[in-house]
C-alpha positions as MATLAB code, in Angstrom:
seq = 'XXXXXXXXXXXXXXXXXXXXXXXXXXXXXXXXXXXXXXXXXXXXXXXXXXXXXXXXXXXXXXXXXXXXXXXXXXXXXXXXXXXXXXXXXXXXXXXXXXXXXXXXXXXXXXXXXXXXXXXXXXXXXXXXXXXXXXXXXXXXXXXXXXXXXXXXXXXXXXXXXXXXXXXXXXXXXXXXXXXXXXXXXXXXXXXXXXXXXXXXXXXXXXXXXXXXXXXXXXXXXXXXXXXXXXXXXXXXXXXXXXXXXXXXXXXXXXXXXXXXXXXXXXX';
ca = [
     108.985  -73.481    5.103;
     108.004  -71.625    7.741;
     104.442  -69.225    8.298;
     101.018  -68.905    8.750;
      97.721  -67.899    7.090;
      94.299  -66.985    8.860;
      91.498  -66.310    7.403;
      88.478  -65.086    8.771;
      85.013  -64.634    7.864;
      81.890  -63.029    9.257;
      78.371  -63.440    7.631;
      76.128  -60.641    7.612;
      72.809  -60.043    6.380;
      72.429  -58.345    3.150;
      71.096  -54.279    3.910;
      69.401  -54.205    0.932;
      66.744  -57.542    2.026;
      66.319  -55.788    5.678;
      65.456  -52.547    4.192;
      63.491  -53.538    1.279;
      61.377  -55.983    3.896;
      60.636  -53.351    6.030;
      59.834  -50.243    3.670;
      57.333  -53.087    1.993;
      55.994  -54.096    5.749;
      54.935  -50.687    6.279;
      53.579  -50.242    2.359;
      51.471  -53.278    3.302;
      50.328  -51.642    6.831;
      49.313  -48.570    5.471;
      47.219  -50.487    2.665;
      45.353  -52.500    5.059;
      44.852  -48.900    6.957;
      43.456  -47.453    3.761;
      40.862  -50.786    3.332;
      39.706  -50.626    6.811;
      39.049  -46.737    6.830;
      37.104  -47.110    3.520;
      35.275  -50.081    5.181;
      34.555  -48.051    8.306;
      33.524  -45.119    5.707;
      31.005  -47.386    4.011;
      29.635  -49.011    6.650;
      28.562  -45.521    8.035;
      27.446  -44.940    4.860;
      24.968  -47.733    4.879;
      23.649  -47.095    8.133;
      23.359  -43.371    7.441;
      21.268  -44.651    5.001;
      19.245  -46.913    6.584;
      18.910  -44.835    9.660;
      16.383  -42.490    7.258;
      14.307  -41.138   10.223;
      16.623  -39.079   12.789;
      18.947  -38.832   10.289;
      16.773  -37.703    7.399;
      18.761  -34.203    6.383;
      22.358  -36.059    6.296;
      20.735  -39.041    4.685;
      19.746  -36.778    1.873;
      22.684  -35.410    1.545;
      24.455  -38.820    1.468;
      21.904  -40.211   -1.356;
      22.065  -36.716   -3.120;
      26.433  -37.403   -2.832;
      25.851  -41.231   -4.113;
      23.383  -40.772   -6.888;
      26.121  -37.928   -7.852;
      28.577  -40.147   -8.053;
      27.309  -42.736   -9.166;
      25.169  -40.395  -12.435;
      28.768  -38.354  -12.826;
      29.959  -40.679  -15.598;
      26.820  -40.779  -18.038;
      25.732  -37.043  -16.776;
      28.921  -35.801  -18.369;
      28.260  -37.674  -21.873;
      24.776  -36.196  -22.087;
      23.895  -32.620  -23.800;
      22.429  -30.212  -21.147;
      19.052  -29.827  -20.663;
      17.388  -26.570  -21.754;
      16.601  -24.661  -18.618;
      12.971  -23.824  -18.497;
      11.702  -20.302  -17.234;
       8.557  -18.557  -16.729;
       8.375  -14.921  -16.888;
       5.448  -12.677  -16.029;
       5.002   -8.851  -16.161;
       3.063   -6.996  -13.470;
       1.594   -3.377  -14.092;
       4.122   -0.496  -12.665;
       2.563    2.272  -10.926;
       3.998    5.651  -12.657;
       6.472    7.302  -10.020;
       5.855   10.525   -8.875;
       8.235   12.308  -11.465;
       5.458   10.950  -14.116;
       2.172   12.326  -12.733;
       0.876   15.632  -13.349;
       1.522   18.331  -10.969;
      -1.862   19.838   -9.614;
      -2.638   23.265   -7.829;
      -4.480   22.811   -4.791;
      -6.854   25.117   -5.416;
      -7.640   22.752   -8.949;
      -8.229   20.021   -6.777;
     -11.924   19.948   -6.628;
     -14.259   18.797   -9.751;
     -17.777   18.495  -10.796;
     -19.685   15.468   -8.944;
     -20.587   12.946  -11.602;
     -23.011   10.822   -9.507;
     -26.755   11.416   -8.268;
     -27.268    8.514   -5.179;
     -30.895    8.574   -4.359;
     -30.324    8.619   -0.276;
     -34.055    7.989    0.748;
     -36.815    5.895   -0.610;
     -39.418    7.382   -1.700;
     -41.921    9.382    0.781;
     -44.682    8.171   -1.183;
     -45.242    6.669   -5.127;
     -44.121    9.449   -7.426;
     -41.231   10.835   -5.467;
     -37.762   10.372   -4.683;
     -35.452   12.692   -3.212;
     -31.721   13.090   -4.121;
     -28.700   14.583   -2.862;
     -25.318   16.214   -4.408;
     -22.488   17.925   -3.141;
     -21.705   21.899   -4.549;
     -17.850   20.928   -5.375;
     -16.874   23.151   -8.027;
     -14.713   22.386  -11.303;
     -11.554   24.077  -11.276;
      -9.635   21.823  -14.140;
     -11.156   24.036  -16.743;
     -12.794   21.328  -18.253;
     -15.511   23.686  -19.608;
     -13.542   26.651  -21.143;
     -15.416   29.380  -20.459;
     -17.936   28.098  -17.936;
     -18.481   25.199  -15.108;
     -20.876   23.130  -13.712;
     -21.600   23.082   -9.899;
     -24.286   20.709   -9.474;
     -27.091   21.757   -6.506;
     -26.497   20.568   -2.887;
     -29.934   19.451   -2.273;
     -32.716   18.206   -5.222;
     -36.048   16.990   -4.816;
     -37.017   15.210   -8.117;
     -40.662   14.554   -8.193;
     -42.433   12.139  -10.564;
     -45.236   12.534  -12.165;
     -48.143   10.750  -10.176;
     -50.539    8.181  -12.159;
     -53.227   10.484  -11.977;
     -51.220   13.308  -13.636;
     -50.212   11.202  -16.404;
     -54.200   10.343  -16.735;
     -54.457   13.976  -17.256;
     -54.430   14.417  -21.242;
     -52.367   17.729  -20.767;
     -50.189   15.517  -19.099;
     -50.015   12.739  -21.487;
     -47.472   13.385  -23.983;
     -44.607   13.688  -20.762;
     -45.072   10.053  -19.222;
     -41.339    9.813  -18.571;
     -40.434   13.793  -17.701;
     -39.470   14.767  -13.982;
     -40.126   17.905  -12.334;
     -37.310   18.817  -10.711;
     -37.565   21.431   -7.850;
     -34.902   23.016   -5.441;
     -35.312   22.177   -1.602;
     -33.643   25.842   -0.974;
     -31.889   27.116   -3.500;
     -30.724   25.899   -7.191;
     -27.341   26.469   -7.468;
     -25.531   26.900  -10.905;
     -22.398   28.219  -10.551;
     -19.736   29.547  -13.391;
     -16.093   29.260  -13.402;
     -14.077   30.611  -15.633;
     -10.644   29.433  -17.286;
      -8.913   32.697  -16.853;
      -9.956   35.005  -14.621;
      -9.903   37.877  -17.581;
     -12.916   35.820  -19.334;
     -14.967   36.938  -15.691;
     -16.233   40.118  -17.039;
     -17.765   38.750  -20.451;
     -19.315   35.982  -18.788;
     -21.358   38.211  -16.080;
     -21.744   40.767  -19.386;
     -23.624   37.851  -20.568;
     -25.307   37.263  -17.761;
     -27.253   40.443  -17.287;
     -30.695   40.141  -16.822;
     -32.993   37.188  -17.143;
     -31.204   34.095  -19.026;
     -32.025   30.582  -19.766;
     -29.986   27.960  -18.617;
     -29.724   25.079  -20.474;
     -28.143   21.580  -19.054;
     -27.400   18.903  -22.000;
     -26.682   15.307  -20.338;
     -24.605   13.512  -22.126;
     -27.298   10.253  -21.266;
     -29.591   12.023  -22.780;
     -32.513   14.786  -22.253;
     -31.808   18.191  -21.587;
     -32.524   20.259  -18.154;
     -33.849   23.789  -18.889;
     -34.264   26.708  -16.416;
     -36.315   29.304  -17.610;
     -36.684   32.759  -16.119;
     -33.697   32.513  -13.933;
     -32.541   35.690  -12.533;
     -28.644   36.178  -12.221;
     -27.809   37.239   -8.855;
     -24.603   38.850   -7.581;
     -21.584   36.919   -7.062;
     -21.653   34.801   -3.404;
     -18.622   34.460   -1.779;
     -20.632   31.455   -0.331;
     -19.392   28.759   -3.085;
     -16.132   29.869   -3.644;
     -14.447   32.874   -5.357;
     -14.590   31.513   -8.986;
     -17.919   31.331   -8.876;
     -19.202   33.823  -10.881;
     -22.986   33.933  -10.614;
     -25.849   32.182   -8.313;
     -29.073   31.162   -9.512;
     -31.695   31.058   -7.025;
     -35.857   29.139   -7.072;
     -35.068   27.403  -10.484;
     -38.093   25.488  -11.415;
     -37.474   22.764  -14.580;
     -38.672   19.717  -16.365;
     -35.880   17.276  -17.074;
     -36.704   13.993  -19.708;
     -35.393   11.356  -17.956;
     -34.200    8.353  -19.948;
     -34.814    4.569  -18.628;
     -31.245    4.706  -17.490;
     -31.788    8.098  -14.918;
     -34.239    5.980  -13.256;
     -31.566    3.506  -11.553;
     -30.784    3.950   -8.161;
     -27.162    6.022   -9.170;
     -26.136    7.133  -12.402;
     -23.725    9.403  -13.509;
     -24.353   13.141  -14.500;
     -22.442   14.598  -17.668;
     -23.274   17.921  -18.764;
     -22.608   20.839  -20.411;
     -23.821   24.442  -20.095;
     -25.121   27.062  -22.133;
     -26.926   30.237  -21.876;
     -29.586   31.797  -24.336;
     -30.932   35.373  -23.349;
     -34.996   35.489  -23.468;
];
């Protein structure tokens, strides 16, 4: 019998071991990667925390981060907290569209205060000033008030008041004009002008009711002309007034304010 048989055989390693060794090699690398980096992470953590001083902003930021972290899981389990506000209201000027439109020639009004600008020359006597301004808001109807520019108010001296005809005015105040007493009249509408000088003719009485009490009476007061010196509503000038005026305890105070109103009685 003749022939031959060879058999051969080569070992190899098997793929799969090779491949499955190496894919878990670099698994393994890339895990101890990841621990490092988070160790390197932490560390700088820690010291970014313990640095505090230079590093007080990121620190902050860092503990605000941690305590975030580590409060997310039992923040999330708890209700929220009611949010507390405080509100406040401040007063709101009214805008222009809101105020009253006013003529210019309205824009004047009666001078409500009496400031005693000297002390007294001697006891008995104190001088007083006011400015002529003239009420144009019709506040008065028919007639205004234009209180005189320039009032000396003399008391009554202690030896007047000894005198018995004297006696019954303790608290009265003679009230005299330095120049001129000026009462002037202004009118609503300028139609009511000729009644109110009608009524004016001749010699009238003048009669001032303060509001604080007492009344101011001018007695044989001559209506003059109308004086373009005041102002052209003025309707009628009243010139060396001479009156007694009851003052109250509150006149006597150093400024007080002047409310009157005006009427006129024919003698």
């Amino acid at each position: 019998m003749t022939g031959s048989t060879s058999v051969s055989w080569q070992w190899s390693r098997p793929r799969w071991t090779c491949d499955q060794g190496r894919a878990w090699w670099v698994e393994y690398r890339v895990l101890l990667g990841a621990i490092a980096i988070s160790a390197l992470v932490h560390a700088w953590l820690l010291s970014s925390l313990a640095a505090g001083g230079g590093h007080s902003q990121r620190g902050a930021k860092v503990r605000a981060s941690l305590l975030h972290l580590a409060l997310a899981p039992s923040v999330a389990n708890e209700a929220p907290h009611p949010v507390q506000t405080e509100s406040f209201s401040a007063p709101v000027a009214p805008s222009a569209a809101a105020l009253p439109t006013v003529d210019a020639r309205r824009s004047q009004s009666v001078p409500r205060d009496l400031v005693v600008e000297n002390p007294p020359a001697h006891p008995g006597s104190i001088t007083a000033s006011q400015s002529d301004s003239i009420d144009r808001d019709a506040a008065y109807p028919a007639t205004g008030l234009a209180i005189t520019r320039h009032v000396t108010a003399e008391r009554a001296s202690p030896a007047s008041r000894a005198d018995p005809s004297s006696h019954a005015m303790p608290d009265r105040m003679s009230i005299r004009t330095a120049d001129q007493y000026r009462v002037a009249l202004v009118s609503a509408a300028r139609h009511e002008r000729e009644s109110i000088a009608a009524a004016l003719e001749g010699r009238t009485r003048v009669r001032l009711s303060f509001a604080s009490g007492g009344t101011l009476t001018a007695a044989n007061v001559v209506a003059s002309s109308g004086s373009d010196e005041l102002d052209a509503e003025a309707l009628r000038l009243f010139e060396r007034a001479q009156t007694t005026l009851p003052v109250p305890a509150a006149l006597l105070a150093k400024q007080f304010a002047i409310e009157a109103t005006v009427s006129f009685e024919r003698d």
